[in-house]
C-alpha positions in Angstrom: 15.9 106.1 200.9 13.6 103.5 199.3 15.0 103.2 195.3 11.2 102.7 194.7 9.6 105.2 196.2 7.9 107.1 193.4 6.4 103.6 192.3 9.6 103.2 189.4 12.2 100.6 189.3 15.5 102.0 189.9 19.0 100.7 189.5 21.2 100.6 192.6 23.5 102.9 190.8 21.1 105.7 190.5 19.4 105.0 193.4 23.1 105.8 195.4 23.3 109.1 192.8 19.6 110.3 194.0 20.8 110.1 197.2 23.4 112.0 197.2 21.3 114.3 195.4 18.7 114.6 197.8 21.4 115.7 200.6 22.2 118.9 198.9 20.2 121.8 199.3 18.6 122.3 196.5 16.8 119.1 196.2 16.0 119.2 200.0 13.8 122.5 199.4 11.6 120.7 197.9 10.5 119.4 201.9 9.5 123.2 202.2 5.9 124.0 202.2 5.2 127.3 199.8 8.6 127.3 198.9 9.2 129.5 202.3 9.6 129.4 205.8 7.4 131.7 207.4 8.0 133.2 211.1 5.3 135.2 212.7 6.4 137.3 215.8 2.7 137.7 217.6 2.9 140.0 221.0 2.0 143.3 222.7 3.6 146.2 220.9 2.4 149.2 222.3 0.8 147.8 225.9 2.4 146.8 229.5 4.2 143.9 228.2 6.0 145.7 224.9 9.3 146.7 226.5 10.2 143.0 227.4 8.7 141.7 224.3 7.5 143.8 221.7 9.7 145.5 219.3 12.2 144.0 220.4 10.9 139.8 220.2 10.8 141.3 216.4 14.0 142.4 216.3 15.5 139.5 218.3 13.6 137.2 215.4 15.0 139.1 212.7 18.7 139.0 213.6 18.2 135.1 214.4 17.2 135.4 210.4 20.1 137.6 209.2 22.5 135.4 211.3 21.5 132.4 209.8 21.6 134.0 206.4 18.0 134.8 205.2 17.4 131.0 203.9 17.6 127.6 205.0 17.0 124.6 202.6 17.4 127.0 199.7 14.1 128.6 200.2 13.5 132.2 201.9 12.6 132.9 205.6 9.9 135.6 205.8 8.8 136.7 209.2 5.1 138.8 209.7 4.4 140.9 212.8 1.0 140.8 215.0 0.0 142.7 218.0 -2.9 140.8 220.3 -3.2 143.4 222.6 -3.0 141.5 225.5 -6.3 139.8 224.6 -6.9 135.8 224.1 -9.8 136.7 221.2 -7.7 138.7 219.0 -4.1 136.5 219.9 -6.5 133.4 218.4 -7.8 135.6 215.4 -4.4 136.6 214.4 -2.9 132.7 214.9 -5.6 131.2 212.8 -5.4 133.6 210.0 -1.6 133.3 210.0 -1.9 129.4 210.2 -5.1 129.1 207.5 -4.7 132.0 205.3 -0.9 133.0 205.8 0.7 129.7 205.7 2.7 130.9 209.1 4.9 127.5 209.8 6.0 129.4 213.7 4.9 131.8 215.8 6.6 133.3 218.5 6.7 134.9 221.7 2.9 135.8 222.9 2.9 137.4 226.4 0.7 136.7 229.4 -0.7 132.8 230.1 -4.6 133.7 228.5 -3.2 134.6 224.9 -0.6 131.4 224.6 -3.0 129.2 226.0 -5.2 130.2 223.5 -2.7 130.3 220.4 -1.7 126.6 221.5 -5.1 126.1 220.9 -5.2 126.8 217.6 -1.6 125.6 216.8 -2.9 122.1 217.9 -6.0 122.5 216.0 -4.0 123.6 212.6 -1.3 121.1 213.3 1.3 124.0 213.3 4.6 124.8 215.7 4.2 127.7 218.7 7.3 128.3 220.7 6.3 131.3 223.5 8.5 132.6 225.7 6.7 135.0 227.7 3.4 132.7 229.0 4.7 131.5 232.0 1.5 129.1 233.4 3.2 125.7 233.8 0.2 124.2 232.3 1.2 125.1 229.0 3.7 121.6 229.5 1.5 119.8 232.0 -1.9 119.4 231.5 -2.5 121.3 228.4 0.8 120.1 226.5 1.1 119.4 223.1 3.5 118.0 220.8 3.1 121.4 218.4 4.0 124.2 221.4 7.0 124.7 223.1 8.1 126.7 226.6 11.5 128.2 225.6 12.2 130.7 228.5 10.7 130.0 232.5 7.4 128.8 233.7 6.1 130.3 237.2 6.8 127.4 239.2 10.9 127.5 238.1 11.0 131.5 238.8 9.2 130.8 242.1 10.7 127.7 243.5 14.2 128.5 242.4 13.9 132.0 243.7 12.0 130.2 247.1 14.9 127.4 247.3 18.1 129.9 246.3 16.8 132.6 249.1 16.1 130.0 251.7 19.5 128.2 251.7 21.6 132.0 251.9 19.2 132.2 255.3 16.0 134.1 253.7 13.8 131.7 256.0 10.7 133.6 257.1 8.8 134.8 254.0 6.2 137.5 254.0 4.0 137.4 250.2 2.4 140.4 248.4 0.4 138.6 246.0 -1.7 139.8 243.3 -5.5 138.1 244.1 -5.7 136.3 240.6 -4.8 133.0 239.4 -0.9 134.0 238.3 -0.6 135.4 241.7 -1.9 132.4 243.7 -0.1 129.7 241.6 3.4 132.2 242.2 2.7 132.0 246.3 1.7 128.8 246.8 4.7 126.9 244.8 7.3 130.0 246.6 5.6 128.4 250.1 5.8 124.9 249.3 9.6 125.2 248.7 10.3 127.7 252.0 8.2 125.5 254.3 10.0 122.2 252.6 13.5 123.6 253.6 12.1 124.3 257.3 11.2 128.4 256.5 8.1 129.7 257.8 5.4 131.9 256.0 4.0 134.6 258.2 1.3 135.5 256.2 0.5 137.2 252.9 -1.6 140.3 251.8 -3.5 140.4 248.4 -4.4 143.2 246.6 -6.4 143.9 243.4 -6.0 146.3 241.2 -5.6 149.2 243.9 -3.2 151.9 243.0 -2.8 152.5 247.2 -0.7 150.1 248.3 0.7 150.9 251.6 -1.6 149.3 254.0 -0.4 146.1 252.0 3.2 147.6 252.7 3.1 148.2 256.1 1.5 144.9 256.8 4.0 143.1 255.0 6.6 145.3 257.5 4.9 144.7 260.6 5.6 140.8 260.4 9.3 141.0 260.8 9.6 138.6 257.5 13.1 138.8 256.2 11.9 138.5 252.7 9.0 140.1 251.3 7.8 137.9 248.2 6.8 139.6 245.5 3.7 137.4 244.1 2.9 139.4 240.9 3.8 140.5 237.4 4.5 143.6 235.5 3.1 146.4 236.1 2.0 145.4 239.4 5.0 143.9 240.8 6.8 147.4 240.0 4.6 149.6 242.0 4.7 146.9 244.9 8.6 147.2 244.7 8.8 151.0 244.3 6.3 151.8 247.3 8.3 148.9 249.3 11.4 151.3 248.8 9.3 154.7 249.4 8.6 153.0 253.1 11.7 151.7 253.8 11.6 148.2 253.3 15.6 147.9 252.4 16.4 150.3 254.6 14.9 148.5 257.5 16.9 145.0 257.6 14.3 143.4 255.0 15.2 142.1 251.8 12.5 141.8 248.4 11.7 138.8 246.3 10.7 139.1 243.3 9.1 136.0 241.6 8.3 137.2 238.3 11.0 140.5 237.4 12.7 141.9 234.2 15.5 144.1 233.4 13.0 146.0 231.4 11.1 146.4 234.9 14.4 147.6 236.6 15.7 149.6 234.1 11.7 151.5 234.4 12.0 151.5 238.4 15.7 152.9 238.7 18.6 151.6 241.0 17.5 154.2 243.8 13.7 152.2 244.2 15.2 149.1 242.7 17.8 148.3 245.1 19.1 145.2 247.0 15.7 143.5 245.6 16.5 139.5 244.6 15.2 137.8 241.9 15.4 135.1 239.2 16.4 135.5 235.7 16.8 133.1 232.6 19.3 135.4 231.1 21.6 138.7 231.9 23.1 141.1 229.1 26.6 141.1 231.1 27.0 137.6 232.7 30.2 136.4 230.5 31.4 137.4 226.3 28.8 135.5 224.7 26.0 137.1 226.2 27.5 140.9 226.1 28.9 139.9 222.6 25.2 139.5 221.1 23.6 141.8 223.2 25.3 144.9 222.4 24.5 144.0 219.0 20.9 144.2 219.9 21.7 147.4 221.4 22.7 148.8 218.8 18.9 148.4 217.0 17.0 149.2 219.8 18.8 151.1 222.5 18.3 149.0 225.0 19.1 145.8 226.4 17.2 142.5 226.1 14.7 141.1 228.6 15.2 137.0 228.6 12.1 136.8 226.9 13.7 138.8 223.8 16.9 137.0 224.4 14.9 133.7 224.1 13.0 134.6 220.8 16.6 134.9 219.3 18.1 131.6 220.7 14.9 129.4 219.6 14.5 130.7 216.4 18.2 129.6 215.4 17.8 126.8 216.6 14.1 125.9 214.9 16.1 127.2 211.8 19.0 125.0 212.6 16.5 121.7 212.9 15.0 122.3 209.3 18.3 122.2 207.8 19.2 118.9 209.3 15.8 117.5 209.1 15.4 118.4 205.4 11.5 119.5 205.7 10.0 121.9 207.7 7.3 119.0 208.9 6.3 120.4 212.4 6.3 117.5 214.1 10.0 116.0 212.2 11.5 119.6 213.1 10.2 119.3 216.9 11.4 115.9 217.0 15.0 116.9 215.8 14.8 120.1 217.9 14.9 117.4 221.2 17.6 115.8 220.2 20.3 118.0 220.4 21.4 120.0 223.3 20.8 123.6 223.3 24.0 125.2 224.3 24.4 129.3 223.4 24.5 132.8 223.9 21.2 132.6 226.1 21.2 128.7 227.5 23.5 126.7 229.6 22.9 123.0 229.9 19.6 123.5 227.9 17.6 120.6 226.5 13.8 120.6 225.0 12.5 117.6 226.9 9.6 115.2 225.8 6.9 117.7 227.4 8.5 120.3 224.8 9.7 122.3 227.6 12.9 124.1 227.4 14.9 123.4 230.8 18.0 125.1 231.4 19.5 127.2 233.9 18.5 130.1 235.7 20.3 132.7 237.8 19.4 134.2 241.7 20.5 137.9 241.2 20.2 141.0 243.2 19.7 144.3 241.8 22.8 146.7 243.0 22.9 149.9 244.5 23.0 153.3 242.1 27.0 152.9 243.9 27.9 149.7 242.9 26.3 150.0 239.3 29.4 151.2 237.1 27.9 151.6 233.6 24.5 151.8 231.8 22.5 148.6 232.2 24.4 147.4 235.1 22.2 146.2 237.5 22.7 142.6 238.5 25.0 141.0 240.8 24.6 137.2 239.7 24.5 135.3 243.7 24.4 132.1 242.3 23.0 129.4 239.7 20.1 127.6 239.9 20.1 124.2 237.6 17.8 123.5 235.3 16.5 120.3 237.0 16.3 121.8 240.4 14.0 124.9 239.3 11.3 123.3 236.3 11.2 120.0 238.4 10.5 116.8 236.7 7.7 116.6 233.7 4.5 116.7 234.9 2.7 113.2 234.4 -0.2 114.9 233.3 1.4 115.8 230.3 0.2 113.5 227.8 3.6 113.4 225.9 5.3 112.1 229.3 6.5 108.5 229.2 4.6 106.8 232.2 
């Protein structure tokens, strides 16, 4: 620290005692804007996305709080609760009333692509920090990245290619998609395709349906190619009545197996084990993989009677560690707390081998499961069998150079 930095002589003595002073916690909340730290928790509360996030992104929030002991730098953590509705014009409302008039310093979570895109918007604009974990457009790193938002959980193109790569290599080589005919959809098939054509699979063909609630023709098509994977090229709810009327006709039954590129355990745990079945999928996070993860998530049972989805599981691990940053950066600066958020790795309940790269995306490793048979599954919320790990690097792929904030 610079002795003279308030524009006053001081003696080296005292500039050593000031130091010292400005270490300890008290001093240091003086780096705090409003004298608190202010956490808003913006998502879909009563619509198709509140089981994964929801309630329970609020609840996985407030527990990263109360672990961390309701303050950091001396000063309170506060958190406020907002419900877009699954629609970018009131998700952009809400952000810039929380940034302008609330004095929000995060938000968090914000399901579907349309709404984070347009919260990084105004995150950027206000100079503010966003960390979602349930808008899964890879853009939100490439082309639209920013140094104030941050990918914590998947993108679409790690879900699809490690879920493409993982089934290829255990002989899932012909490939069948149902895929929803919008943008999410398309971007899912075509980077599932790239990866089974690069590892010498074939793609027989793909059906897409639009908001129909009959879905069998789709079905039977999807059948009648002999694929041995069906590819699932859709998100909730969608991809859970593809699945469900997959298992009605047989699908399983018949020798083929189900992909699903984008799934939850909130989806499966809807569906049941009987509809759910044998179908494959990728996963950032599972309640019962090893201690730590059961250890914390029976604690989150025990609030909401249910176990998280990784989105939830994600709100949790990024919020500590956000927290953790301001109390070694001093100040809750958005672009000094980033900066120290990248350096360390990000090693806990819900990542292995995670690190927040340059393009402020989250990379860490993922899981191929399958969902087991009502048989196999032993107790409530069992319902994976882990197959095998996907690394971090192999499924989010390098940064994408047009990313701004990527070193050419």
């Amino acid at each position: 620290m610079n002795p003279t930095r308030f524009g006053l002589p001081v003696a080296a003595g005292f500039a050593a005692t000031f130091l010292a002073a400005a270490l300890l916690p008290g001093t240091a909340s003086a780096q705090v804007s409003d004298d608190i730290v202010k956490i808003g928790v913006l998502t879909d509360m009563n619509g198709p996305a509140s089981a994964p996030t929801g309630q329970g992104s609020v609840t996985a929030a407030q527990m990263a709080i109360d672990d961390f002991g309701g303050k950091v730098l001396g000063k309170p953590i506060s958190i406020v609760i907002g419900d877009h509705q699954l629609k970018a014009d009131i998700g952009g409302g809400i952000a810039r009333r929380w940034y302008d008039v609330d004095q929000v310093d995060l938000i968090v979570d914000v399901p579907v692509s349309a709404v984070g895109l347009a919260v990084q918007n105004i995150a950027n604009e206000k100079k503010r920090l966003f960390i979602t974990h349930s808008t899964g457009t890879a853009d939100f790193h490439g082309k639209f990245c920013s140094p104030y938002a941050i990918q914590w959980v998947f993108d679409t193109r790690a879900l699809a290619v490690g879920t493409a790569d993982a089934v290829v290599k255990r002989g899932g080589d012909s490939w069948f998609f149902i895929t929803d005919d919008y943008a999410f959809g398309h971007s899912l098939e075509r980077d599932a395709s790239s990866v089974v054509t690069a590892n010498g699979g074939k793609v027989l063909g793909s059906v897409r349906p639009l908001a129909t609630p009959d879905l069998s023709s789709f079905v039977l098509q999807a059948q009648a190619s002999k694929a041995k994977i069906i590819g699932i090229a859709a998100g909730p709810p969608n991809n859970m009545n593809e699945i469900k009327t997959g298992s009605e006709f047989g699908v399983f039954k018949g020798g083929q197996q189900m992909a699903a590129l984008l799934a939850l355990i909130t989806d499966i745990h809807g569906l049941g084990l009987q509809a759910a079945q044998g179908l494959l999928l990728t996963t950032s996070f599972y309640w019962d993989m090893d201690d730590k993860t059961r250890e914390w998530s029976k604690r989150y049972f025990a609030k909401m009677n249910k176990m998280p989805s990784m989105w939830q599981a994600g709100v949790y691990s990024s919020v500590m560690h956000y927290l953790n940053a301001i109390k070694e950066t001093g100040t809750d600066d958005p672009l000094k707390v980033a900066a120290k958020m990248r350096e360390k790795p990000i090693e806990d309940f819900f990542a292995r081998n995670g690190k927040l790269r340059e393009d402020n995306l989250m990379v860490h490793d993922l899981w191929l499961v399958q969902v087991k048979t009502p048989e196999e599954s032993k107790y409530p919320w069992d319902y994976y069998k882990i197959l095998t790990t996907i690394s971090g690097e192999k499924a989010f792929g390098p940064p994408d150079p047009a990313c701004p904030l990527v070193k050419k």
